[in-house]
C-alpha positions as CSV (number, residue, x, y, z in Angstrom):
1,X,104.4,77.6,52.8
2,X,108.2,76.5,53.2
3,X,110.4,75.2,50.4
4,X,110.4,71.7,51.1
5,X,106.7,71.4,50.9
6,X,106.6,73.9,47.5
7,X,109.0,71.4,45.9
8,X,107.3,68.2,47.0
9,X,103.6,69.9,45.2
10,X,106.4,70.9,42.0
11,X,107.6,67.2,41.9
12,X,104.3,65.7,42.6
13,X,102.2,63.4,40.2
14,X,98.6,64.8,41.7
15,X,96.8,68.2,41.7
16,X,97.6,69.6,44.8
17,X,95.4,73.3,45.0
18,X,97.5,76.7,45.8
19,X,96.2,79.8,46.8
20,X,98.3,83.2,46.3
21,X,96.0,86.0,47.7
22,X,93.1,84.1,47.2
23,X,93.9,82.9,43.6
24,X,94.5,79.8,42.4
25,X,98.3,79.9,41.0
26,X,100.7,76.8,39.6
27,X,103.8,76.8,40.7
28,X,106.6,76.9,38.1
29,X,110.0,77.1,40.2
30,X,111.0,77.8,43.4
31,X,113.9,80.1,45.0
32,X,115.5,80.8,48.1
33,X,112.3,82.5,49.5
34,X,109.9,83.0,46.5
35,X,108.1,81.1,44.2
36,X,107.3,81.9,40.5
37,X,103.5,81.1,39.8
38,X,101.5,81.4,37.1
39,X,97.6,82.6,37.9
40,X,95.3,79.9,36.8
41,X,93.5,80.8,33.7
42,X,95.7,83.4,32.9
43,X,99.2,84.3,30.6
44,X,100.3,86.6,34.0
45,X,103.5,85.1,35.6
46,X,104.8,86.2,39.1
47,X,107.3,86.2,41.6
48,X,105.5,85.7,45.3
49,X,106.8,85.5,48.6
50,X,106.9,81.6,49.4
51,X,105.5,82.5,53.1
52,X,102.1,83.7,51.2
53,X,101.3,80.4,48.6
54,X,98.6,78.6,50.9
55,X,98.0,74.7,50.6
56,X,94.3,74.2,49.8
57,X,93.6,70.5,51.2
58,X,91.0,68.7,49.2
59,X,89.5,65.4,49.5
């Protein structure tokens, strides 16, 4: 994923699905290269590569 589109799903009013090695994460900030995530149903916080966070498109 690149940093413009990690900031438009941050700033975005809608549930938009990403994937960090096949789990579900929510995107807290972003940095230069990384993102810090959070997995979904868990307390455990990370900092990830941006270039691994994959867009799941749902409709």
């Amino acid at each position: 994923m690149d940093k413009t589109r990690a900031k438009q799903i941050i700033n975005s009013p809608d549930k938009i699905e990403v994937y960090y090695q096949g789990k579900p994460v929510w995107l807290e900030s972003i940095e230069e290269n990384s993102a810090y995530v959070t997995v979904m149903g868990t307390c455990r916080t990370m900092t990830v590569p941006l270039a691994e966070l994959e867009e799941i498109q749902t409709h």
